[in-house]
C-alpha positions as a printed NumPy array, in Angstrom:
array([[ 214.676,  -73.056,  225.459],
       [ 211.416,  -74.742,  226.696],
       [ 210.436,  -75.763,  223.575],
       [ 213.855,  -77.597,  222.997],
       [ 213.773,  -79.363,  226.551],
       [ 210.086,  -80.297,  225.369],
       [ 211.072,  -81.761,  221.646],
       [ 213.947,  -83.582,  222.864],
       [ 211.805,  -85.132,  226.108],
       [ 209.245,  -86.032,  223.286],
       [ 211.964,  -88.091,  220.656],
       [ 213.228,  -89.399,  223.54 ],
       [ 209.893,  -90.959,  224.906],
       [ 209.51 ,  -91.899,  221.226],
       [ 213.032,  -93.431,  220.373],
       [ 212.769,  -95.687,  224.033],
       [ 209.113,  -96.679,  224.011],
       [ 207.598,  -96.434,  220.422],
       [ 209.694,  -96.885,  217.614],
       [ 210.489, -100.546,  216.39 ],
       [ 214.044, -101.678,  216.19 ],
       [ 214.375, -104.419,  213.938],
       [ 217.229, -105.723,  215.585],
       [ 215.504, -107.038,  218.396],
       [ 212.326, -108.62 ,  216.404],
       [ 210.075, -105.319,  215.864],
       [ 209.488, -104.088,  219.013],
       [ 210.356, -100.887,  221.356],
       [ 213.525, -100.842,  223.269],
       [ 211.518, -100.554,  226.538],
       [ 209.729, -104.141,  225.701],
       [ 212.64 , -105.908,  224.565],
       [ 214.29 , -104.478,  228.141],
       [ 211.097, -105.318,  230.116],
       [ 210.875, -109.03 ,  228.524],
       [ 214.769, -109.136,  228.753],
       [ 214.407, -108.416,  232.948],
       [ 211.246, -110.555,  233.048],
       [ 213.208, -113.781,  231.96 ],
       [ 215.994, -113.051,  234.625],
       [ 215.696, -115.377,  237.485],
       [ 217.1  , -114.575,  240.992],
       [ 220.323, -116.531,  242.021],
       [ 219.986, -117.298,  245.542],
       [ 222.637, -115.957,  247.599],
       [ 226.378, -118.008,  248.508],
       [ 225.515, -119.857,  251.601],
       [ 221.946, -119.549,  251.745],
       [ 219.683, -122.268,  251.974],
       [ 216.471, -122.248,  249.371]])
């Protein structure tokens, strides 16, 4: 049962962070996510002065 908790950890590292998906230009799901959050700007709160 190891050994299936270990393959499935393993295509799962693989299928988030290694394989390209050409839907989103060639690149991991993890970078698209991580670019994705980096272009995100904070909205300041109702109320609150900047």
């Amino acid at each position: 049962m190891a050994d299936v908790e270990l393959a499935t950890a393993e295509w799962v590292d693989w299928f988030n962070n290694q394989r390209l998906h050409t839907a989103i230009g060639d690149i991991p799901p993890h970078e698209h996510e991580t670019n994705h959050y980096a272009q995100l700007q904070p909205q300041p709160a109702a109320g609150v002065n900047a």
